[in-house]
C-alpha positions in Angstrom: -17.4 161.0 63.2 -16.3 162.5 66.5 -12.8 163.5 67.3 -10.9 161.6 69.7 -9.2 163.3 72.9 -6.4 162.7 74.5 -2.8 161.8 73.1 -2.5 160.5 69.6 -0.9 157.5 69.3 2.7 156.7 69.2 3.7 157.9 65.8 1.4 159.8 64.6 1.9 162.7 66.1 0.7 166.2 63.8 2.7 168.5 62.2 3.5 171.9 64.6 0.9 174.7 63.9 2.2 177.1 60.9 3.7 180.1 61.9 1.9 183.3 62.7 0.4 185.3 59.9 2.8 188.3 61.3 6.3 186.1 61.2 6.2 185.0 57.6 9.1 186.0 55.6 7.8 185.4 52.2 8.1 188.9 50.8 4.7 189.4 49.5 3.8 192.6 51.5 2.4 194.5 49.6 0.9 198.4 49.7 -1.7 197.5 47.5 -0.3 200.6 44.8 -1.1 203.1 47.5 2.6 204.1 47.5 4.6 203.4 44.5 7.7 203.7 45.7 7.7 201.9 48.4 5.7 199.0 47.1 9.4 198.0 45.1 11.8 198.1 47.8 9.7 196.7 50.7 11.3 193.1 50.8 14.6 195.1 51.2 13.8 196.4 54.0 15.5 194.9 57.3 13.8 192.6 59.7 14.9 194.5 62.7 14.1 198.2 61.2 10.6 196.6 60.4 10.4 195.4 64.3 11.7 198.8 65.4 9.8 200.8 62.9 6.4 199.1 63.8 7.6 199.3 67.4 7.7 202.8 67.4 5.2 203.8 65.4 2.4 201.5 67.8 4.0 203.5 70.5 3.9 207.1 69.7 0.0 206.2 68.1 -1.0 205.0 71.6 0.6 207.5 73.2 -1.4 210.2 71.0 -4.5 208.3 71.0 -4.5 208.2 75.4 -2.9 211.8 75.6 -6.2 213.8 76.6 -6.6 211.4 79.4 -2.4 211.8 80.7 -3.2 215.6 80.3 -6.7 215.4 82.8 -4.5 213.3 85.1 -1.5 215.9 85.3 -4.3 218.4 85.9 -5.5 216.5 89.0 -2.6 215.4 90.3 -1.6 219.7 89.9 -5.2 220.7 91.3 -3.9 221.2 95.0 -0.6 222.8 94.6 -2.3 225.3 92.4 0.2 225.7 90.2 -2.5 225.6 87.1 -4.7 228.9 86.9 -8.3 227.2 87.0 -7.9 224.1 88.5 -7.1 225.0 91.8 -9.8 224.5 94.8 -12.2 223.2 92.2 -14.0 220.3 93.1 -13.3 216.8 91.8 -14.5 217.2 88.1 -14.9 213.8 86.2 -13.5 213.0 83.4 -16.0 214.2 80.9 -16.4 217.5 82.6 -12.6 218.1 82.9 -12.5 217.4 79.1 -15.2 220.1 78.5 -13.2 222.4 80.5 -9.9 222.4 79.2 -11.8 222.3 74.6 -14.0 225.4 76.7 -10.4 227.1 78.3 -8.0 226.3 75.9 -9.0 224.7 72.8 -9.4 221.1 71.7 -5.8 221.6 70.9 -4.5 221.8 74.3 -5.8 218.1 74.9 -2.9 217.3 73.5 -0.6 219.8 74.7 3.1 218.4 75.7 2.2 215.0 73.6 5.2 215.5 71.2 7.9 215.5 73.5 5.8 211.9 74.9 6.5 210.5 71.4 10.1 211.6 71.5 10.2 209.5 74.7 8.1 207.1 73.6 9.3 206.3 70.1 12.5 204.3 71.4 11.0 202.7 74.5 8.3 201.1 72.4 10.9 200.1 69.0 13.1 198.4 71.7 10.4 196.9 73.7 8.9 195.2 70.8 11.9 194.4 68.7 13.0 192.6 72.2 9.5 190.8 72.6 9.7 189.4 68.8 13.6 188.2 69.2 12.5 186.6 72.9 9.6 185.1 71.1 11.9 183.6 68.5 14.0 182.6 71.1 11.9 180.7 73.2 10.0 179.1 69.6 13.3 177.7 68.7 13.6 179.9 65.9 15.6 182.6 66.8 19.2 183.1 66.1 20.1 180.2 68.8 19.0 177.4 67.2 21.8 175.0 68.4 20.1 173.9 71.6 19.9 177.3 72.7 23.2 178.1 73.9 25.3 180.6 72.9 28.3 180.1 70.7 27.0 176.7 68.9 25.9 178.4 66.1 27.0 181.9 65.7 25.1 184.1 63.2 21.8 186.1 63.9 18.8 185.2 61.5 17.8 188.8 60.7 
């Protein structure tokens, strides 16, 4: 039998969608035993320090992860001052070869050289900006702490 298209009649409209996999509140994280101690306490854990923990850590990850390519970039961008020994009056090197260069010159390490105090930049920008983006979210789902026809002051009280 084919599905109709279109409207559904008056009255029998469906049920909304369930929520996201990522917004249930149920409580059943779980660690799967990988970390005892933290398996106990994890429902007592905060809604917002989850959103700004996750935040964060996403953040400073990506950050690491894209670092060798900010540190090529700084490089280029430093090639015609020649203010870096070794880059100066080279000619444009691509991105693999500038990678070879700098593991052949200074180690694989100084790919990611400067990438801490990124994180320590990066840390709060990224908590903030997706602790904001879940709370908008929220907001704009209906289920956020404004649930009074979305005004301010009808209901006072935040859900998290």
């Amino acid at each position: 039998m084919a599905e109709r298209s279109g409207p559904a009649p008056p009255g029998t409209e469906s049920a909304p969608p369930p929520p996201a996999w990522w917004r249930k509140t149920d409580n059943t994280a779980s660690t799967s035993g990988a970390i005892p101690w933290l398996a106990a306490p994890l429902y007592a854990i905060p809604e917002t320090t989850k959103l700004l923990l996750c935040g964060g850590v996403a953040g400073a990850f990506s950050k690491t992860c894209t670092a060798p390519l900010a540190r090529i970039t700084i490089l280029r961008q430093l090639q015609s001052t020649g203010a870096v020994a070794g880059w100066a009056g080279t000619a444009k090197v691509g991105i693999v070869p500038a990678l070879a260069k700098i593991i052949r010159e200074e180690g694989v390490r100084a790919l990611w050289k400067g990438n801490m105090v990124t994180v320590i930049q990066r840390l709060p920008y990224s908590s903030i900006n997706f602790y904001l983006y879940e709370n908008i979210m929220d907001f704009l789902e209906g289920e956020g702490a404004f649930k009074g026809g979305g005004r301010p002051g009808v209901k006072s009280g935040v859900k998290r």
